[in-house]
N, C-alpha and C positions, 0 to 999 in steps of 0.2 A: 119842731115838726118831725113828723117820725112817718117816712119814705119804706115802701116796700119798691124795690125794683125788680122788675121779670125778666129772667135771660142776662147771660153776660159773658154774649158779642160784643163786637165794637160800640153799641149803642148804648148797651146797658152799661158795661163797664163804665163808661164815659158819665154815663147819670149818676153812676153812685159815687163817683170820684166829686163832681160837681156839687152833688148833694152833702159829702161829707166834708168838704172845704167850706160848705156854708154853713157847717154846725148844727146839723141835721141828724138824726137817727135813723139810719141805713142798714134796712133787711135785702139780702138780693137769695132769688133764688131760679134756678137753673133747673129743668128737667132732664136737659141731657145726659142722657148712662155713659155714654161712650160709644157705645154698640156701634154706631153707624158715622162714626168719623175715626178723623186720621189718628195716628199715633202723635204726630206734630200736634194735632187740636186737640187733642186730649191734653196732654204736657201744656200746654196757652192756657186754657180753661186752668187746669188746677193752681197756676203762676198766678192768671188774675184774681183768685182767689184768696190765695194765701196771702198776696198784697192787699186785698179790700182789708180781711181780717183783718191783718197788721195796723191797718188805720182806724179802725174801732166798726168794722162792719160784721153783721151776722151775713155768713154764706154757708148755702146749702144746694148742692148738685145732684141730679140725678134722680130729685124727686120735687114737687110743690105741695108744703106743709101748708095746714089752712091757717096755722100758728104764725106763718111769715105774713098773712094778708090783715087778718082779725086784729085790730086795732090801731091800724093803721091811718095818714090820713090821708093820704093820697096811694096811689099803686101808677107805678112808671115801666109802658111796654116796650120793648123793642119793636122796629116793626117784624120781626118773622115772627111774634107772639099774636096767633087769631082771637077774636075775641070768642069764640067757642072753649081755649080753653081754660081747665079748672081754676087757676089764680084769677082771672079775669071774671067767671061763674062768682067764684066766694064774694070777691069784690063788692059785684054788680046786686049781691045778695043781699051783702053787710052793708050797703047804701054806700060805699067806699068810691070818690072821683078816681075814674083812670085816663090816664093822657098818656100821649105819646113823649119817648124824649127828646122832641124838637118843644113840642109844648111845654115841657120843662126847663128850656136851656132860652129859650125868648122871653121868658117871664124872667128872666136875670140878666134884659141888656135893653139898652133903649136903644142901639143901632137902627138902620132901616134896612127894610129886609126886600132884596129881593127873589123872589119865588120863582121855581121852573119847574112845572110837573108836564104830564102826559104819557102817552104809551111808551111811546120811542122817541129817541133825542136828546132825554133831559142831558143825559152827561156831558154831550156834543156842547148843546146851548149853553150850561151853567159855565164850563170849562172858557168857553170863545166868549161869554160877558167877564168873567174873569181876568181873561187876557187883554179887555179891550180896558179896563178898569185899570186892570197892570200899568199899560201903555199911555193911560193917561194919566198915571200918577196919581188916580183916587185912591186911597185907603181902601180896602175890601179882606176880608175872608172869604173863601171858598170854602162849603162844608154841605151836610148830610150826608145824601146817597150818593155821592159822587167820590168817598173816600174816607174823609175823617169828621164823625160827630160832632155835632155843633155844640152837643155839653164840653166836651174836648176842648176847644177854643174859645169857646165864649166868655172865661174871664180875661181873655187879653185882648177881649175887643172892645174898642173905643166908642162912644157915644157917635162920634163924628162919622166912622166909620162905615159902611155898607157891611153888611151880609148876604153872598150871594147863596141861594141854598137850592138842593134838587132835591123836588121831595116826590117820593112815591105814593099810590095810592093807602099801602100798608102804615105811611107815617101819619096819613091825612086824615085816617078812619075818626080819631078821637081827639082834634082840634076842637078846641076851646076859645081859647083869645087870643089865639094866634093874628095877627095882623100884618102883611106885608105893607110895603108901601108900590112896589110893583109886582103882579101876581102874572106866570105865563103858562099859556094853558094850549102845549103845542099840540097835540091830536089826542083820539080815541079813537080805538082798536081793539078786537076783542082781548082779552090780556089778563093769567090771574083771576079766570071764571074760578078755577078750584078754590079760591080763599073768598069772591065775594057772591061767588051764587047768580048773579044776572049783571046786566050790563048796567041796568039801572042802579044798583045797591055800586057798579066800579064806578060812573060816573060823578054819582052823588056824592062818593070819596074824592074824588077827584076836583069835586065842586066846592070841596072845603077851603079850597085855598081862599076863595076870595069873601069868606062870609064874615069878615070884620071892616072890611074895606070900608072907604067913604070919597067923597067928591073930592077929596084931595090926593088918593089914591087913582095908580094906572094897571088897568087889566088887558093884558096883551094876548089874542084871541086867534084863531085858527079860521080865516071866515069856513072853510068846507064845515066845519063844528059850530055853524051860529046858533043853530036853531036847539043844541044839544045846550051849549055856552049858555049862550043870553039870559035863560030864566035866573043863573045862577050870578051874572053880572048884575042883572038890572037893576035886584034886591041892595047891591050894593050904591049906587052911585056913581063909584068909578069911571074917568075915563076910560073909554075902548080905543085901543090903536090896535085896528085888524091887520092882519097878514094873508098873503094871497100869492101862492105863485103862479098864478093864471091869469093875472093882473085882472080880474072880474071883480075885483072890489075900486070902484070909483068914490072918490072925494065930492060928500054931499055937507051941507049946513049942518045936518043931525050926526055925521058921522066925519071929521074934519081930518082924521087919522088914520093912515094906513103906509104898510110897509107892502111892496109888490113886485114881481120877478116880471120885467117889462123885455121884448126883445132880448134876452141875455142880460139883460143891466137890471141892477137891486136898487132900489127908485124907495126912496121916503117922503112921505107928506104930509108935516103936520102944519093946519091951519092955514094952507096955499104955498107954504114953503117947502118945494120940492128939490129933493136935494138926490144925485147919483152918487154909488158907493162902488162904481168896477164892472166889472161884468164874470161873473161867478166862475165862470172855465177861469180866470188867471190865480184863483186860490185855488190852495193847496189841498183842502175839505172836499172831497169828489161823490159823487152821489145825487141824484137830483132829490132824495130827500132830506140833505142838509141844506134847501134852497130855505127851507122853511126854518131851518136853526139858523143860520145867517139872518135872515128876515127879522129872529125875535130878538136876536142878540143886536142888531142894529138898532132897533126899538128902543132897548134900554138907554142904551150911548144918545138915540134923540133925546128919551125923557131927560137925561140928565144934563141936556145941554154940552156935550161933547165934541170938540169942533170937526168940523167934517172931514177935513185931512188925518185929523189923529184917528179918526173910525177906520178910514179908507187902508190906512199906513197898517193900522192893529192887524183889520181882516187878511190882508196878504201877508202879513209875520206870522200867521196861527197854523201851527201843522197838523191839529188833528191830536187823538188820543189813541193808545194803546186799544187791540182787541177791538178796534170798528172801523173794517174797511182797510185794517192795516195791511200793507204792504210787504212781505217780510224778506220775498227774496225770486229772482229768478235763476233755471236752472236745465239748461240743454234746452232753452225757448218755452222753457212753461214757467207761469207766474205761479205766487202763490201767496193767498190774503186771508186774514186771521178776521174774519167777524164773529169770533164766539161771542160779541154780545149781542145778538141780533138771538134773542133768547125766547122768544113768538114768533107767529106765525107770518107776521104784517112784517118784523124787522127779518127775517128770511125774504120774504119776498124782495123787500128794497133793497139789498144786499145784491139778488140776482139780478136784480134788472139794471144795478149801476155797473155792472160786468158784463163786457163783450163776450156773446159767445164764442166756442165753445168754451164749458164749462164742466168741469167734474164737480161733485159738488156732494160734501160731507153735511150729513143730516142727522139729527136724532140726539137723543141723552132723556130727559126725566119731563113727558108729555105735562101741561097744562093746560090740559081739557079747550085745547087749540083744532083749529077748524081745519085741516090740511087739503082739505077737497078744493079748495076755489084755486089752490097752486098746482096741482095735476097740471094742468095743460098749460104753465109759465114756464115746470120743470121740461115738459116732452119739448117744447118751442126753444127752451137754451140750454138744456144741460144734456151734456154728452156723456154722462158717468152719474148714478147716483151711489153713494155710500152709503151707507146707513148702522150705525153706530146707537147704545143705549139701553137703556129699559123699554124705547118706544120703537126698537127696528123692526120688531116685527108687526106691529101695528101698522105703522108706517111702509113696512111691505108690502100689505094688505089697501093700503089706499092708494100707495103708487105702483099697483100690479100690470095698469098698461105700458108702465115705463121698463122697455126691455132692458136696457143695460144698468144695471144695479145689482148690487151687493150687500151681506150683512155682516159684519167686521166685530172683532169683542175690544178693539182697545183703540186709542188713537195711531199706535206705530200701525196697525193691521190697515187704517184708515187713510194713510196716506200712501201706503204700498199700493192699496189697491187703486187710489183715485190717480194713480200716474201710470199704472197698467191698461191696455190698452186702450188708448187713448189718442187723438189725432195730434200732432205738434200744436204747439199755438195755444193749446189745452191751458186756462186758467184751472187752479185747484181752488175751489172757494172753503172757509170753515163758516156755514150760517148753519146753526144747528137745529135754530127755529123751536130751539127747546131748554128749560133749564139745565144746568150742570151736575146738579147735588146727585144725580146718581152714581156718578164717577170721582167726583172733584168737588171740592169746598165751594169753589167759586169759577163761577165766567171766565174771572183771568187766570185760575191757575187753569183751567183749561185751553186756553187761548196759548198760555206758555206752554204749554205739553204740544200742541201743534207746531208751534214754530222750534222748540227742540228737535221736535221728529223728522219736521222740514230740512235743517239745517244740519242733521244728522246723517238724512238720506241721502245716496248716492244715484243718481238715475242712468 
């Protein structure tokens, strides 16, 4: 078989390692000049390189030859590869299949998969069913977009074993056979309009997850999201076990399954067995919009028949993940909490509302054609300080102009000087940037660690 792979990120590299263990002919090919990354990513990129070569791969950087696509029999994307462009054009020209590399790395395991996508959460979700898998002693992987590619791991995963995976909408665009055996499908939000153009072209991505599914398969669904969800369930067969933290989804004959935030207590019921799992203030996951990652990750632990103490026992061991909501330090009575991954406009918002006012509050980095008007008046009701940092501060100037106290800063050290300058005591410092990183920073988390440096560095 003779593999062209695009891009070689984490995802890519991962494909063509994968691909060339299984005796495959492995073209990979990289656009990136350099221009616009670190001196570190430059030096990785040329390392993964010279190792693919060493194992008998063609590798070519800095440009896409149509020599790497043409005659090939498949083409393997990462997902930061759109399909606008040119390897993907040749491709789709030369009649050439292209998949994503989760679609490549599932077609090499007979594991059962299960799935967590949506705007916001997935990482929370995938991470806390992971842990609850941990705690019970089932076999699992953790992978996708949550850390390390699932071509990466998939030859040391066991038939018996699960595969938990968080997949984005970028991974979901060009599924195939993909198959979970559980599919979670936590919200929608507007999200990543610049790479799919309407909400319809992100949803129907997102609607991929469940299109192999079958009646012996479970689709665990967001009831605010039915009406968006269902056309893309129904097609399947699948069980639905809805989630609801409004407790407004009732247990009917048609619908026997549902997870629900009842008075404070996380309530399961499948099939009249109703079963309580705590009451959500005694974990350690804060936020009322982890009520709904809680909800799916208990979900799973039902489907799999999980006993109810070992759920209860998981949920209260799980601390949370890095860069959401995290906590980093307090300092002469002001806090200070790292959500650089609240990387939209909807995970800005939940960010601000799980924080007592007042609030200073760091904004901005590289827009995604995100809506910031409906947050105007959330910002003037709880934040006592705006920062604003990025390629989008003066944009974002420009929409938060009725909000008096605000600033525009070129660096994160600039950004925390100012968000603890004059300010009342008591002042939380939040980072929701409500926007991507890449204008400054590789990634979410090294932006996230650039704040807690700066935090931990400053004296007030």
């Amino acid at each position: 078989m003779k593999v062209a792979v695009i891009g070689l990120a984490r995802s890519g590299y991962a494909a063509a390692k994968l691909a060339l263990s299984l005796g495959y002919s492995v073209k990979v090919s990289d656009g990136c000049s350099g221009a616009h990354m670190s001196e570190e990513a430059v030096t990785e990129l040329e390392k993964k390189a010279e190792e693919l070569r060493s194992l008998g791969a063609m590798v070519e950087i800095g440009r896409h030859s149509d020599e790497f696509i043409i005659g090939t029999d498949v083409v393997i994307t990462s997902p930061g590869v759109p399909e606008t462009a040119k390897p993907i054009k040749v491709a789709k020209k030369e009649n050439i299949p292209v998949i994503s590399e989760i679609e490549f790395a599932v077609r090499h395991t007979n594991a059962k998969i299960i799935a967590i996508t949506g705007t916001n959460g997935k990482t929370t979700t995938t991470a806390l069913i992971g842990h609850i898998l941990d705690y019970a002693k089932i076999p699992a992987v953790v992978a996708g977009n949550i850390g390390q590619a699932l071509s990466g791991v998939i030859e040391k995963v066991k038939s018996k074993e699960f595969i938990v995976l968080e997949l984005s909408s970028f991974q979901l665009e060009t599924m195939e056979k993909f198959h979970p055996y559980i599919a979670i499908w936590l919200n929608l939000t507007p999200d990543h309009l610049d790479r799919h153009g309407t909400m319809d072209n992100y949803s129907a991505a997102k609607g991929n997850v469940f299109m192999n599914m079958n009646s012996d398969d479970w689709a665990v669904v967001w009831n605010h999201d039915r009406e968006i969800v269902k056309p893309f369930v129904e097609k399947t067969g699948a069980k639905i076990a809805w989630i609801d933290e409004t407790a407004n989804w009732k247990q009917t004959p048609e619908e026997p399954y549902g997870l629900i935030f009842d008075n404070g207590e996380l309530v399961s019921v499948f099939n009249g067995n109703k079963n309580t799992h705590g009451r959500f203030e005694n974990l350690k996951l804060k936020g009322k919009h982890n009520i709904i990652n809680t909800l799916a990750a208990i979900s799973v632990a039902r489907i799999l028949r999980i006993p109810n103490h070992i759920i209860n026992e998981a949920l209260v061991e799980f601390y949370g993940l890095p860069h959401r909501l995290e906590f980093i330090t307090e300092k002469n009575g002001m806090k200070f909490i790292n959500d650089s991954k609240a990387t939209n406009v909807d995970a800005a918002v939940k960010a601000i509302e799980a924080v007592n006012e007042p609030i200073s509050l760091i904004l901005g980095g590289r827009d995604k054609d995100g809506n910031f008007l409906p947050m105007v008046d959330l910002v003037k009701r709880k934040v006592n300080k705006l920062v604003l940092m990025g390629e989008a501060a003066l944009m974002l100037n420009e929409i938060f102009k009725s909000v008096e106290n605000k600033t525009i800063v070129k660096n994160m050290k600039e950004a925390v000087e100012a968000a603890v300058t004059n300010v009342p005591k008591g002042t939380t410092v939040l980072l929701a940037p409500g926007c991507a990183s890449f204008d400054m920073y590789d990634d979410f988390e090294k932006r996230g660690e650039d704040f807690s440096e700066c935090v931990l560095n400053f004296t007030i």
